[in-house]
C-alpha positions in Angstrom: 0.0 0.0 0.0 3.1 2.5 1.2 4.6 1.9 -2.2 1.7 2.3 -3.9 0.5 5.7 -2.4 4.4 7.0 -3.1 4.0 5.9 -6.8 0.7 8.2 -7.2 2.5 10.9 -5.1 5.3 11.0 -7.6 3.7 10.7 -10.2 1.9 14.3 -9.1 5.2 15.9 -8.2 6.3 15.2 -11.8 3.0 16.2 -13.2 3.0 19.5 -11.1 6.4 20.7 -12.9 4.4 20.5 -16.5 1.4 21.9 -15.2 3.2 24.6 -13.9 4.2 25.8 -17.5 0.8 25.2 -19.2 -0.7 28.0 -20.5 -4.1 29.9 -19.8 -5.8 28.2 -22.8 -4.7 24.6 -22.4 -5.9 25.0 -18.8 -9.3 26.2 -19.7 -9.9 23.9 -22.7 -9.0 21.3 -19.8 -11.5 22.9 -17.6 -14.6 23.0 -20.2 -14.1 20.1 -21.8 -14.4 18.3 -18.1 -17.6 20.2 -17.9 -18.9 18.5 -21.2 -17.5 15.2 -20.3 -19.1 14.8 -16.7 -22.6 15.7 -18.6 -22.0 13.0 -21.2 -20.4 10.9 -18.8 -23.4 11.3 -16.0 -24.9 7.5 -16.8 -22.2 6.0 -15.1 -21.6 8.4 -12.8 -24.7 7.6 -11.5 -24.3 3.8 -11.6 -21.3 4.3 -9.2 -23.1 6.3 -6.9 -25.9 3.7 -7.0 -23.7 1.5 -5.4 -22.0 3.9 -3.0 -25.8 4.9 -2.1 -26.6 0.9 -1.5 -23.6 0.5 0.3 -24.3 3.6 3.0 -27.4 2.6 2.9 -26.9 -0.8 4.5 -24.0 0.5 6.8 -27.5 2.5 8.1 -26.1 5.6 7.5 -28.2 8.6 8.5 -30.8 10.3 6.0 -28.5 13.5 6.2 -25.2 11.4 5.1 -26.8 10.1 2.4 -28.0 13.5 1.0 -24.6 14.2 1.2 -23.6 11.0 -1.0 -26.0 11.3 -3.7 -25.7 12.6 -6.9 -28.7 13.1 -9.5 -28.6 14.7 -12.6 -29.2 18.5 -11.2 -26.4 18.0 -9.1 -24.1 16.6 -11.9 -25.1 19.3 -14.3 -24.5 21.6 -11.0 -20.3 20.3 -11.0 -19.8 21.0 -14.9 -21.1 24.5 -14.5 -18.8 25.1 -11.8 -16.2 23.6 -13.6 -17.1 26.1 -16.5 -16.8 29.0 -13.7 -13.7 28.2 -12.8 -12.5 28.7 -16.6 -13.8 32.1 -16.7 -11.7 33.3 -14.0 -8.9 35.3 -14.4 -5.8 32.7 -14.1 -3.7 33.3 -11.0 -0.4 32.2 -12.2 2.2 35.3 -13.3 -0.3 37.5 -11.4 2.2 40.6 -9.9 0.6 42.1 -7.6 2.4 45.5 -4.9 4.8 46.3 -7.4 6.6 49.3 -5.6 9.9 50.9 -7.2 12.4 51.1 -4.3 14.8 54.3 -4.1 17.5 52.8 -6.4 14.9 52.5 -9.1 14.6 49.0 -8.3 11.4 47.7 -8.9 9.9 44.9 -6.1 7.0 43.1 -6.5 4.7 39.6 -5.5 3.8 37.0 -8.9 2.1 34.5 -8.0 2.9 31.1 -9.1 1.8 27.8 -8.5 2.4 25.5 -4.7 2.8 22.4 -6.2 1.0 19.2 -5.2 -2.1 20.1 -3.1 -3.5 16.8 -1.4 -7.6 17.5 -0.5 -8.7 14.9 2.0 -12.4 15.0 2.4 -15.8 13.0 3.1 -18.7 12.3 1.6 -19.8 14.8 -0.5 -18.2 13.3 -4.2 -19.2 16.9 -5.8 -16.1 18.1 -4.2 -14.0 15.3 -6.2 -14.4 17.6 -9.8 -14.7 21.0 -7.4 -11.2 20.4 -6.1 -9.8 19.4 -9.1 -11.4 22.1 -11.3 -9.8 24.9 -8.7 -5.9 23.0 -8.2 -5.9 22.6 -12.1 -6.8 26.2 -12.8 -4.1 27.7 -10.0 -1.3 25.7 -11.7 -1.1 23.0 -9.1 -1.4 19.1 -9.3 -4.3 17.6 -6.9 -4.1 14.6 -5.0 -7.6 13.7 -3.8 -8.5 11.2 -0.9 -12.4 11.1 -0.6 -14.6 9.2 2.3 -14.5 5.7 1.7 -18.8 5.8 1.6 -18.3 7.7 -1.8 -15.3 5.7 -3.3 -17.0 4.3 -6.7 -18.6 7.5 -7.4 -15.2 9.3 -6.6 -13.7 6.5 -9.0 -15.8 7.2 -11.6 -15.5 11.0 -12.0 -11.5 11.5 -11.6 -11.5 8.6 -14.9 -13.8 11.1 -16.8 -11.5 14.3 -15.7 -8.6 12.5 -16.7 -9.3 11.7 -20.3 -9.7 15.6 -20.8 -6.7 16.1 -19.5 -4.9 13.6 -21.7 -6.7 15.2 -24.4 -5.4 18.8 -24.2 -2.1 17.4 -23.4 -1.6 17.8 -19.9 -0.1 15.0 -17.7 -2.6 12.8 -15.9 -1.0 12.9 -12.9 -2.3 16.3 -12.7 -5.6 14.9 -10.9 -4.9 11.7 -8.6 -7.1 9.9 -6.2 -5.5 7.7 -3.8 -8.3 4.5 -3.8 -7.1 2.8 -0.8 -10.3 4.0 1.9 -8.0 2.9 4.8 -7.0 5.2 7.4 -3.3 4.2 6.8 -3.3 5.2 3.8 -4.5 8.5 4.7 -1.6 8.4 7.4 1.0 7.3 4.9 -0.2 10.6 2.8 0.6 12.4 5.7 4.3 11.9 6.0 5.3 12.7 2.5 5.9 16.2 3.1 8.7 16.0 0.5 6.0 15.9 -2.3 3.3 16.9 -1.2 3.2 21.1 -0.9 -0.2 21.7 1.0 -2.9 19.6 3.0 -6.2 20.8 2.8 -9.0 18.9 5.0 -12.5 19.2 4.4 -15.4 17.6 7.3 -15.9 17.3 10.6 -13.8 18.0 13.7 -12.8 14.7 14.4 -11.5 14.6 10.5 -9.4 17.6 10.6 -7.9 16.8 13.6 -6.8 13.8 12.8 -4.9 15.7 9.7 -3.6 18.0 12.0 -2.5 16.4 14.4 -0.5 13.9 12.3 0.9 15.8 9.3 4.5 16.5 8.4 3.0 18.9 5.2 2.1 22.4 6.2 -2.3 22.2 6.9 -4.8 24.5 5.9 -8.2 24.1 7.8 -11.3 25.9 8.5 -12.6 27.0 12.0 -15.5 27.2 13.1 -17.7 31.0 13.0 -16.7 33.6 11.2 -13.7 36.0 10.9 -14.2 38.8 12.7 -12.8 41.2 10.1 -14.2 39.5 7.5 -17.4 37.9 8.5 -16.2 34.8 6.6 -15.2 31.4 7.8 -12.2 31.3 9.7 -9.4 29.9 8.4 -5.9 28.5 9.9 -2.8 27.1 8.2 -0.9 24.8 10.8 2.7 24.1 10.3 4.3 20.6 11.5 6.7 21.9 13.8 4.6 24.1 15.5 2.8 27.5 15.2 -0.1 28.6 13.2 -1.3 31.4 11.2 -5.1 32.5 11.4 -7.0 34.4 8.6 
């Protein structure tokens, strides 16, 4: 299992490098034609989440999780349009922003450029599967996804359709991976490989993000909960292995 995880993870860190070059076009004619394809593709999108939905179902799940699970044809129509959002943003990378000259006519400034390899460990909810990916892919960075166990088929599904349209624009395929293995070892074995994997973003409840924080060697960014006060949006803090933290 260690060896396989490390394969994927490498094979992201090597995808990352190209991404990092692609250009503003490839990227969107990535993004919209993973829009098109989930619509086309939404037949067996919804076979997997049939069986997903079966599965929770019988684990006796509550009526709440498994509105979380499913998908349906609004809410798969609902993930290409967000997909299609995402293109029409402005892209990120080269981006100089606080450009000042300084008194020797030197001229400072902040680009922003891409992280890396961003691993997005998350639950149930398999709309974030093409979410995450749509946002990592447009920022320049490779994505490394590890979904809820519950939502595994239907996660399976929609990472093979996002990654024939990335083969098709010719960008690498390890630009969107999902580690399989539903384990928590697996998750933990993700967790140590802070030399190729950038950025750990969790997504779910308290018990899952502290589990990620508490374990990771990879710098984390997680959400609090309330609100900012400055900002009267969701707290957010980046933990960093050796200690310390940085709220925003």
């Amino acid at each position: 299992m260690a060896e396989e995880i490390q394969r994927k993870v490498i094979q992201a860190k090597e995808a990352s490098r190209k991404l990092a070059r692609a250009s503003s076009l490839q990227k969107n004619e990535a993004l919209t034609g993973m829009a098109r394809a989930l619509i086309q593709g939404e037949a067996a999108i919804l076979q997997a989440n049939h069986q997903d939905l079966e599965a929770a179902k019988g684990a006796g799940h509550s009526a709440a999780f498994l509105d979380r699970l499913t998908l349906n044809s609004r809410r798969i129509h609902a993930m290409a349009r967000a997909l299609e959002e995402i293109a029409a943003l402005p892209d990120p990378v080269g981006e100089v922003a606080e450009m000042t000259t300084r008194p020797n006519g030197l001229m400072v400034g902040r680009m922003r450029v891409p992280l890396g390899v961003v691993g997005i460990i998350y639950e149930s909810r398999p709309s974030v599967t093409a979410d995450a990916a749509g946002l990592c892919l447009k920022a320049g960075n490779a994505v490394i996804l590890r979904g809820g166990k519950e939502a595994l088929s239907t996660n399976i599904a929609i990472v093979d359709i996002l990654a024939r349209e990335l083969i098709r624009v010719d960008l690498p395929e390890g630009t969107i991976i999902l580690i399989e293995t539903p384990d928590r070892a697996a998750m933990l074995e993700l967790l140590q490989l802070d030399q190729m994997i950038d950025l750990l973003i969790p997504r779910g409840g308290p018990e899952l993000i502290r589990f990620v924080v508490e374990n990771s060697r990879i710098p984390v960014i997680r959400h609090e909960k309330g609100l900012s006060p400055s900002k009267r949006m969701p707290a957010a803090i980046i933990n960093f292995p050796r200690g310390g933290c940085v709220h925003s």
